[in-house]
C-alpha positions as CSV (number, residue, x, y, z in Angstrom):
1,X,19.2,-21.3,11.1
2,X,21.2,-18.4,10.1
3,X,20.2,-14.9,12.0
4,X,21.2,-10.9,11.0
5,X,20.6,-9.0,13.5
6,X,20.4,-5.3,13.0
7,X,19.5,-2.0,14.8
8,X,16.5,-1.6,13.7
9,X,15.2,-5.2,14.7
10,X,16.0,-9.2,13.5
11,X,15.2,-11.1,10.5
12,X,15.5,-14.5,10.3
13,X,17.3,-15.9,7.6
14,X,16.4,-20.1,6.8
15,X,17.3,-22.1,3.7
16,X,15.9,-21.1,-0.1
17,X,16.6,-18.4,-2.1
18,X,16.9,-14.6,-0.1
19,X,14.8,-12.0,-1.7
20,X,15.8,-8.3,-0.4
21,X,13.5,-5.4,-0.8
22,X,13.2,-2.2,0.8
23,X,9.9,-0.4,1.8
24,X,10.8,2.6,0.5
25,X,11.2,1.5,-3.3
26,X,7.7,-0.5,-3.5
27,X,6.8,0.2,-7.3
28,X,4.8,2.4,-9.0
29,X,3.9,3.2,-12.7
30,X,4.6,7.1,-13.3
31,X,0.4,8.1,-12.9
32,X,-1.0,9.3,-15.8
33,X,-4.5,10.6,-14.3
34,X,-3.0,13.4,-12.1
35,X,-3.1,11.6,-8.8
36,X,-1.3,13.7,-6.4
37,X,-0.1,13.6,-2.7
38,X,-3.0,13.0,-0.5
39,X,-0.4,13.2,2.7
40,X,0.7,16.9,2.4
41,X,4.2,16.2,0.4
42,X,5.9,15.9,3.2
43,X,9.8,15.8,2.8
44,X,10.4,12.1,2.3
45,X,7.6,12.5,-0.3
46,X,9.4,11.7,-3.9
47,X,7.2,13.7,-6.2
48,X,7.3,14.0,-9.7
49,X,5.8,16.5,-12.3
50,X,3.6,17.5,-9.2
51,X,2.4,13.5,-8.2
52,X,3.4,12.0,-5.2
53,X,4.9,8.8,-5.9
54,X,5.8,7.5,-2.5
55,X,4.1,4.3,-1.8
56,X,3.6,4.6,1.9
57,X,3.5,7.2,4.2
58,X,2.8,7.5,8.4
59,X,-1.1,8.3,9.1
60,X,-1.9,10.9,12.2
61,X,-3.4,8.9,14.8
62,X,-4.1,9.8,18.1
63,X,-2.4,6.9,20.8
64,X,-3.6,6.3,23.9
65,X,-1.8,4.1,26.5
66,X,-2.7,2.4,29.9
67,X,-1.0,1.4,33.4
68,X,-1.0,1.5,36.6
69,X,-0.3,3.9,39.3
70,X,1.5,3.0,42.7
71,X,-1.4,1.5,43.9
72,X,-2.7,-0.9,40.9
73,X,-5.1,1.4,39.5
74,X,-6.0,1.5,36.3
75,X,-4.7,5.1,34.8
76,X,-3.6,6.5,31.9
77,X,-0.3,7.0,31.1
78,X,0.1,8.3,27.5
79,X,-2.5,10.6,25.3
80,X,-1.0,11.7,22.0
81,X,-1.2,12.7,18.6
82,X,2.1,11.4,16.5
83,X,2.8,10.2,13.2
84,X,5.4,7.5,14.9
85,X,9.3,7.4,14.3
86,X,9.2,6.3,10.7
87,X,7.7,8.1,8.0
88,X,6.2,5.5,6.1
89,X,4.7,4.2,8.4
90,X,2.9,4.7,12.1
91,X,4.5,2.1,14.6
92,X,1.9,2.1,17.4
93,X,3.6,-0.5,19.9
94,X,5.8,-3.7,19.9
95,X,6.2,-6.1,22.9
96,X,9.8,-7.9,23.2
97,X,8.1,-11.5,24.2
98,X,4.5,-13.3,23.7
99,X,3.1,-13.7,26.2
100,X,3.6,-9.9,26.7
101,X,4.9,-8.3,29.9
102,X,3.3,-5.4,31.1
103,X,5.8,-4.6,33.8
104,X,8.0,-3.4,31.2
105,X,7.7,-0.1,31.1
106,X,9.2,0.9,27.5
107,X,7.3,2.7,24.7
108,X,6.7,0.2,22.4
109,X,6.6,2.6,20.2
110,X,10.6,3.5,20.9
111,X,11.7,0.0,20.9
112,X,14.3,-1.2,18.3
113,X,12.0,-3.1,15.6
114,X,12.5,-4.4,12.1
115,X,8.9,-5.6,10.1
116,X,8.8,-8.1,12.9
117,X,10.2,-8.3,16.7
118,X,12.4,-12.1,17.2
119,X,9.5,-13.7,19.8
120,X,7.6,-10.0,20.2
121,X,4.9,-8.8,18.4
122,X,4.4,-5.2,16.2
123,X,1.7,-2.9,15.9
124,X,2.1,-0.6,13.2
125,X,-0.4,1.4,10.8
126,X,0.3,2.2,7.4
127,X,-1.1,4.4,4.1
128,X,-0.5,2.2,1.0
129,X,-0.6,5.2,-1.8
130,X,-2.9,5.3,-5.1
131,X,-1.3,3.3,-8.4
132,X,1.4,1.5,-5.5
133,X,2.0,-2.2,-5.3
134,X,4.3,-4.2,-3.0
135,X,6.7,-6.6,-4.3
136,X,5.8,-10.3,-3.0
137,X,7.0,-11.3,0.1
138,X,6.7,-13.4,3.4
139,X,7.3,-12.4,7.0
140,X,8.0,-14.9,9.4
141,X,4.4,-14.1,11.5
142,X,0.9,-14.4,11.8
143,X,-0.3,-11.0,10.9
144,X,-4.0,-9.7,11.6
145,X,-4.4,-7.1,9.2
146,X,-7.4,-4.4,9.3
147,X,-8.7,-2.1,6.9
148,X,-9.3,1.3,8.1
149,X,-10.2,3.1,5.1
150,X,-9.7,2.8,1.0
151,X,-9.8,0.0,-1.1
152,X,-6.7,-2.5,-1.4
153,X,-5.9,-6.0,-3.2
154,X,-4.2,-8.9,-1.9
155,X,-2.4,-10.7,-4.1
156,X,-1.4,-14.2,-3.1
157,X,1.5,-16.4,-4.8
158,X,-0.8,-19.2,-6.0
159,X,-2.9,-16.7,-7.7
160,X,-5.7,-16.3,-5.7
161,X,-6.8,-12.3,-5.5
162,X,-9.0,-10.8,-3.0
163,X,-10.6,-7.3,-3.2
164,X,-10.7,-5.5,0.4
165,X,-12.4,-2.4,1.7
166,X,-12.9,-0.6,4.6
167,X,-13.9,-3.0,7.5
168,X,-12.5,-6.1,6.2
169,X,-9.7,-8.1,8.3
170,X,-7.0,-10.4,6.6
171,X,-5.1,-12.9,8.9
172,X,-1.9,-13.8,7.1
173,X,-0.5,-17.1,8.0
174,X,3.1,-17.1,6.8
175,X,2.3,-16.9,2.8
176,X,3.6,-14.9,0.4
177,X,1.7,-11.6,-0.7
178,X,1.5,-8.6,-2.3
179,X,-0.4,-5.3,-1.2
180,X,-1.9,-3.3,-4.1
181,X,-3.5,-0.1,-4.7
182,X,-5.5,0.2,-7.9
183,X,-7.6,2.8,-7.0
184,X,-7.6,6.9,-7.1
185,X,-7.3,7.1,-3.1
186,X,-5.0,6.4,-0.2
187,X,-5.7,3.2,2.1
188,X,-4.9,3.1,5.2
189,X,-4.4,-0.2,7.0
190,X,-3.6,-1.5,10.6
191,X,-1.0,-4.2,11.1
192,X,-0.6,-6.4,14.0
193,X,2.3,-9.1,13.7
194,X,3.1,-11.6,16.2
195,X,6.6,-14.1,15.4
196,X,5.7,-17.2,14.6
197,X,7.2,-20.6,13.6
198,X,8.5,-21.6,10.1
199,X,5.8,-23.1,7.5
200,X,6.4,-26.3,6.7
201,X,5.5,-28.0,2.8
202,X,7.0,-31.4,2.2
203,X,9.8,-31.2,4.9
204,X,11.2,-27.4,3.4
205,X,10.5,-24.7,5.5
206,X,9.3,-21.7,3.1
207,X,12.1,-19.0,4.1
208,X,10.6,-15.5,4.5
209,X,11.8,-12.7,3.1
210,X,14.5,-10.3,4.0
211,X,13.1,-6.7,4.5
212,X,14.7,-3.3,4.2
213,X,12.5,-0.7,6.4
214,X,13.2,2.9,5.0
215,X,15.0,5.2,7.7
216,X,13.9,8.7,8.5
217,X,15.2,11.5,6.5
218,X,17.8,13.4,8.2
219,X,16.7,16.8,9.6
């Protein structure tokens, strides 16, 4: 198994044809029904004749964080409002290893992370914007996605298509997806991915693809 490794996290590379895509160039049709920005146009915004056409974008969410003091009480450590280090989208907390350890002291939130940690697990939450569509891919995780608010399809390679709304959970077992928006609101999901072995069809391991995240604009 070939590895890159990168700044910003790992991705594993295994045999099969590599598919790159970044985050920040998930398609979208130019609207033609006026939807605009429904984050504020905020600078990494690309907007067009007045329409935001940014596919994601970093909800607000308020993040609160346990520990322990000196003397194993329960306390809490962290009680903020952010919108995370990436603009497109809010990473809560990651963990370096499953089984976690919670002697490590490190915002998870600070930690060096690609779509998925190598043996770690990711908590991010993202908006998925009106008319926006992801191209298909497949992460090398379970993921336990959970919809928060808005409408969203899920679009799997054997052509099965599932209509979610608020309060509906997807766990996605290694297969190959697309997110879509084909309404006239933002959605807002919560991700949770933990690494996870290769799935196997016939003997060939299906090879996940290579991911791009967007970096932050520069001040």
């Amino acid at each position: 198994m070939a590895e890159v490794e990168s700044t910003s996290g790992r991705t594993h590379l295994r045999e099969g044809k590599e598919m790159h895509f970044s985050l920040s160039s998930v398609s979208a049709a130019e609207p033609e029904n006026g939807r605009r920005c429904t984050h504020r146009a905020k600078p990494h915004c690309t907007v067009r004749q007045g329409r935001c056409l940014s596919a994601m974008s970093a909800p607000e969410i308020r993040r609160v964080v346990t520990g322990h003091d000196d003397k194993g009480r329960a306390v809490v450590i962290s009680d903020q409002v952010s919108t995370g280090p990436n603009p497109f989208s809010n990473l809560v907390w990651t963990t370096a290893t499953s089984p976690a350890d919670n002697m490590d002291d490190t915002d998870g939130a600070l930690r060096g992370a690609g779509v998925t940690v190598a043996g770690g697990t990711v908590f991010r939450i993202g908006r998925l914007e009106p008319g926006h569509r992801s191209p298909m891919h497949r992460t090398l995780s379970i993921d336990y996605g959970i919809v928060l608010d808005g409408r969203l399809v899920l679009e799997l390679d054997g052509g099965d298509r599932v209509e979610l709304k608020a309060g509906d959970v997807v766990v996605q077992r290694g297969t190959n997806h697309i997110w879509a928006n084909e309404t006239d609101e933002s959605c807002t999901v919560a991700f949770i991915l933990v690494d996870a072995k290769p799935v196997v069809v016939d003997g060939r391991e299906l090879a996940p693809t290579p991911i791009t995240l967007p970096k932050p604009p520069q001040a």
